[in-house]
N, C-alpha and C positions, 0 to 999 in steps of 0.2 A: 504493500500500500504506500510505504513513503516512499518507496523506489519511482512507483510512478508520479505520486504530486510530485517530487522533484522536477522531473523528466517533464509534467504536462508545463510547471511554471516555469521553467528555462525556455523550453519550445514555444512560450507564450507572452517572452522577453522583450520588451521592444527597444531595449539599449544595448541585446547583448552583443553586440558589432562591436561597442567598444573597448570589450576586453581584448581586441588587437590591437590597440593603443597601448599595452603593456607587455614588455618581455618581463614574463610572471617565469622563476624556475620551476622547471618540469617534476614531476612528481611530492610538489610542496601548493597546501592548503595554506594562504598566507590569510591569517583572522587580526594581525598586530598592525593593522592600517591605521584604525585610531594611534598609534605611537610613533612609526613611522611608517608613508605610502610604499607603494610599492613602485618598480623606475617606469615612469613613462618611456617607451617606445623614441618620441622626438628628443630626449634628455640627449643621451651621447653624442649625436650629429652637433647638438647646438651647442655643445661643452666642448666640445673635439677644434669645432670653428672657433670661439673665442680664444681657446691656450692659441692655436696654430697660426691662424689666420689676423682675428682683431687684435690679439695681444702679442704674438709672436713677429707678424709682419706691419700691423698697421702702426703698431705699439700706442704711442699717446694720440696719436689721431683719431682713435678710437673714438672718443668721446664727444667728439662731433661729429666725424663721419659714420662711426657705427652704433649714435646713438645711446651709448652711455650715460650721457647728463642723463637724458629722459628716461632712463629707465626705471628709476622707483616708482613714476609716475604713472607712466605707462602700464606698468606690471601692478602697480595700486589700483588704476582703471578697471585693468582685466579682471581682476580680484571680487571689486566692485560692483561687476555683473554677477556675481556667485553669491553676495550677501545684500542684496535690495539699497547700494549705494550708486546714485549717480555720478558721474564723473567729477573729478574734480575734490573728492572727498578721501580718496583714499591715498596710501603712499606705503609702498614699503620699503624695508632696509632695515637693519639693527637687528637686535635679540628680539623675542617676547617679553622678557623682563624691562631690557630700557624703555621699550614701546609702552608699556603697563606704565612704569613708575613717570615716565613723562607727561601721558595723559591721563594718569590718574590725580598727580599733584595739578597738574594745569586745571583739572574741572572743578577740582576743591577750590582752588582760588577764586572760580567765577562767584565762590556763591557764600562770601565774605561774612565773617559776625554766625555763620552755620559751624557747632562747632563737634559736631556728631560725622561718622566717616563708618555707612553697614555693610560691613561684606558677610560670606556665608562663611560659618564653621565647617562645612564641608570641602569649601572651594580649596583647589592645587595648592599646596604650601607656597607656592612663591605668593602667588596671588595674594595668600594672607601678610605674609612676611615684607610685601613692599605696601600691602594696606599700611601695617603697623610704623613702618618705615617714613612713609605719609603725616602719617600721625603725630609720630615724634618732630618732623623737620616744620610743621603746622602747628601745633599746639590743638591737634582734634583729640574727641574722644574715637578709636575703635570701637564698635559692637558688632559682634560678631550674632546675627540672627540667621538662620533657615532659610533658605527662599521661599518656602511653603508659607512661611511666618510674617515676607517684608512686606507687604500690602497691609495686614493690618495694625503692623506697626508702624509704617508711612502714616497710614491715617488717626493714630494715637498721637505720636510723639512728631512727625513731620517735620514740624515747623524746625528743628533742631537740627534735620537733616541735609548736607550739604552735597553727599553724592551717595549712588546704593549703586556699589559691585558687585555684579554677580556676573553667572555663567548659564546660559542659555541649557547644558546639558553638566549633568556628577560626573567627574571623571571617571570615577568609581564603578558606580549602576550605571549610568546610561541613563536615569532619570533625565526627563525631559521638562523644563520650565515653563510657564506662561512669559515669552516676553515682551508680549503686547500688556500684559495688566500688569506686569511689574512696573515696567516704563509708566504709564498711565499711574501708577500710585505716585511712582517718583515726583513726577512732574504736578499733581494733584496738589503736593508737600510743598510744592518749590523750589524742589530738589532735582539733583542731573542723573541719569540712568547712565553707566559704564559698565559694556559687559566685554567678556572674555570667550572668542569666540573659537578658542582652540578645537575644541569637538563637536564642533557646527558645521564651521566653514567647508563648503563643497560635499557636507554630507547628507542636509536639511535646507530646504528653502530659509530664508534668512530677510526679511526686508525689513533693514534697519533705517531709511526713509520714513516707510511707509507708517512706521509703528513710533516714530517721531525721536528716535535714541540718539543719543548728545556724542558717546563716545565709545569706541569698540578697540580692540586689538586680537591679535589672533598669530599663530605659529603659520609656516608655507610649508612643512615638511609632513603633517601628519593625511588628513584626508588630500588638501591637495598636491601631494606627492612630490612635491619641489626637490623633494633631499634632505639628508642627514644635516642640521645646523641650517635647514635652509631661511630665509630672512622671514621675519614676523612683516604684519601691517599693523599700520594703524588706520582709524575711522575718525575724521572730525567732520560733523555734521556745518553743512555751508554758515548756519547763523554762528556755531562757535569759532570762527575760522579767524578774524581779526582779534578777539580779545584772548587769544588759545596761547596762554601764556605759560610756558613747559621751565623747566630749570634745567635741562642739557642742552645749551644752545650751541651751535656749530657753524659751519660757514655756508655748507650748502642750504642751510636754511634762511638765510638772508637776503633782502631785500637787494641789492646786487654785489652775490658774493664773488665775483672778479675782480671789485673797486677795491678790496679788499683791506676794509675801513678796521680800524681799531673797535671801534664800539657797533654793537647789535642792532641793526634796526632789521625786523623780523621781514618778511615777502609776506605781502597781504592774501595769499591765497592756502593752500593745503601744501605748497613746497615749505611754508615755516616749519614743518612739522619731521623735514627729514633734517637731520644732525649733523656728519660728517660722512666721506669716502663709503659707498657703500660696498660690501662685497661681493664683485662683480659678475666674478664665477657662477656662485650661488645665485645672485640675483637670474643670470641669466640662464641658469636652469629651471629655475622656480619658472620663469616666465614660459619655458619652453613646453614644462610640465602644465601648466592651467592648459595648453592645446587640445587636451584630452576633454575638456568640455566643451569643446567646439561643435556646435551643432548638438548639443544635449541640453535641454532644460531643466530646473532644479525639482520641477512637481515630478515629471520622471524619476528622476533621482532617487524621492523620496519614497515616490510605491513602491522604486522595488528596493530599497534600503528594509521601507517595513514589512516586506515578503520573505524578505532574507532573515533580517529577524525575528518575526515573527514564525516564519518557517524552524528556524532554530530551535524555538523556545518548544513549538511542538514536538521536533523530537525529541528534545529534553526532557518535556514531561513525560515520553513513549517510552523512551530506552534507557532513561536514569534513575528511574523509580528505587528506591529502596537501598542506593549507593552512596546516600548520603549527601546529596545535592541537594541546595535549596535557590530558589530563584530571588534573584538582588534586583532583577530591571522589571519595573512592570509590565505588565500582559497588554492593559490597554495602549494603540498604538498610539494615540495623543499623547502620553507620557512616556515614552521610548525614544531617546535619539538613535543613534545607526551602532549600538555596541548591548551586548548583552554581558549582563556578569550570572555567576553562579557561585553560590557560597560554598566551601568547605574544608574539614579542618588541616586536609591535606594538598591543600592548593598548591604550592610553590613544587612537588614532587610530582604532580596529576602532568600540571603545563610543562614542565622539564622533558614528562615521558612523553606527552605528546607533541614535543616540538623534536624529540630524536625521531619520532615518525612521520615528520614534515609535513603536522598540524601546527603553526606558528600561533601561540595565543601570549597572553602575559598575565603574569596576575600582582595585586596590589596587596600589601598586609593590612590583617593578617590571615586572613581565608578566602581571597576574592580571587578566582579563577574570571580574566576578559577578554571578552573577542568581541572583535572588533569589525565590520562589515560596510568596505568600500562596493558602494553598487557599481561602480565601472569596470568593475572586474573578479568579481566572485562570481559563484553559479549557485544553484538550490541544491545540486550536486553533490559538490563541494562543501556544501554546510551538512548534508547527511554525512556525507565520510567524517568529516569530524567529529560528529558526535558518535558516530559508530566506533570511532577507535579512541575517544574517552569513556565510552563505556567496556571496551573490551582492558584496557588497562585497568579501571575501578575494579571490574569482576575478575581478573586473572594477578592482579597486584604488583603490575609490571611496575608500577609507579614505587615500592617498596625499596627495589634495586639500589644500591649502596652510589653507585653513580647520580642517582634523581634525587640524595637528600643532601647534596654539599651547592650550597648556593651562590653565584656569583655577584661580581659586585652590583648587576647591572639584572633587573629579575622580573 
């Protein structure tokens, strides 16, 4: 029976053409997409030209002739149609972390005399860790509330609130947020919405216009498959874009950074927001990798992101019964972004056996077995095989093996 709904909903695919947009390795179930993509197909040709060609022969001419100034911009654009930003709004370059910490201090500032700063107790440690960071260099309080919680605590205490960060999906579970009615409370309070759109972006429709959000950031390595360290973005929405006052300022962000003036006057547009030299390499992979949604729309995306997981979960309830698994990501697909977790106490040895049988998954402490499900390139398949051979490991205790309980640094 799941041999076939596999088989009918692959054969009933209307994206799956673009799993040839990826050199996937062969006999490897890759589920660790939410952490890093897998390589887009156009990556090597457009990495090969930059070392050889724009860098090797053109060398510094690059940057006008092949386009390099433009490129955070350009590749923020691109980005841009993936997360419901019109042009002009986006920019990448930098880590996740500078991108966070610069607009997250700059939105605190808008909203002066506010001396409250909520993030979730859930969210990524850095996420918390450059909240607190915030905090301290501001004289805010941190409070650390729920997302399930900040709506009605926007509408309690509000007025005190100055920005609410959060994240659109748990790293963790794969819980899925309201980020239409979070934004909406924020802004209810008089408050700025900042989200973090690491496990969103490219795997869930996303329209951060539409839903009115102030400020975003997000990683280019995980759903959209840019590469290992590849450049985060930022989001500043067109009204915050003049008063977008960041505390890493740089020269490419300057109002004309060739005059190349002693003191800052920022570029009136969403270029104040990129810093310094960005990394070109990277950039220009990351750019090469968004190709893969060329001709794909994100509502597509998204059915079969929830067929895939959803598919998942079904056979998880089918074939795991009684092995000690319990379900971390909700059933209902409104509350699911594109990753399924599953609880148990032997997690870190489960994902070990099944990534030496080239089921790729990860898990998070301290019981959280996750997988992870890019729709560009998985099948219904491919998610039965995996759960067929974490069950055949749970029931035979392949996972026991003296090699599956030493953990490494990186898990």
């Amino acid at each position: 029976m799941l041999n076939q709904r596999a088989a009918e909903l692959d054969a009933a695919d209307p994206i799956a053409h673009v799993r040839d947009r990826f050199l996937l390795p062969k006999g490897v179930v890759y589920l660790d997409g939410n952490s890093l993509g897998a390589l887009p197909a156009a990556v090597p040709a457009a990495v090969e030209d930059a070392v050889h060609r724009q860098w090797g022969t053109d060398l510094i001419r690059s940057w006008n002739g092949n386009g390099w100034w433009e490129a955070p911009v350009r590749t923020g654009d691109a980005i841009g149609r993936l997360i419901g930003a019109a042009p002009g709004q986006v920019v990448a370059g930098d880590s996740t972390s500078v991108q966070l910490f610069n607009s997250l201090l700059a939105a605190a500032r808008l909203r002066p005399g506010r001396r409250l700063l909520l993030t979730d107790p859930d969210h990524f440690p850095t996420d918390q860790y450059i909240a607190d960071s915030v905090g301290r260099l501001l004289g805010l309080d941190v409070r650390r509330v729920p997302a399930h919680e900040a709506p009605a605590f926007l509408a309690a205490d509000g007025e005190r609130v100055a920005v609410a960060a959060y994240a659109p999906v748990d790293y963790r579970t794969g819980e899925l947020h309201d980020m239409a009615a979070l934004t909406a409370a924020a802004h209810a309070a008089g408050a700025l919405a900042h989200w973090d759109l690491c496990h969103a972006a490219g795997a869930l429709p996303i329209e951060l216009d539409a839903i009115g959000a102030d400020f975003a950031v997000g990683c280019g390595y995980k759903y959209l498959s840019g590469g290992p360290g590849a450049p985060a973005f930022a989001y500043v929405a067109h009204r915050h874009q003049r008063d977008f006052d960041h505390p890493v300022t740089g020269w490419h962000g300057h109002a004309e950074p060739f005059a190349m003036s002693g003191t800052y006057t920022p570029a009136p547009d969403i270029t104040r927001a990129r810093i310094g030299t960005p990394p070109l390499l990277s950039l220009i992979a990351l750019e090469a990798a968004l190709t893969a949604y060329d001709g794909v729309d994100m509502a597509s995306v998204r059915a079969k992101s929830l067929s895939l997981t959803g598919f998942f979960q079904e056979c998880a309830d089918t074939l795991l019964g009684g092995l000690g698994f319990t379900a971390a990501t909700p059933h209902e697909p409104e509350r699911r972004g594109s990753q399924v977790a599953l609880r148990h106490p032997e997690a870190y040895p489960l994902v070990s056996a099944l990534t030496a049988r080239g089921v790729i998954g990860d898990m998070r402490a301290p019981d959280l077995l996750r997988f992870g499900f890019n729709a560009l390139y998985l099948t219904h398949a491919d998610v039965l095989h995996a759960v067929r051979e974490l069950r055949d490991i749970a029931t035979t205790g392949a996972h026991l093996a003296a090699e599956h309980q030493r953990r490494p640094t990186v898990t």
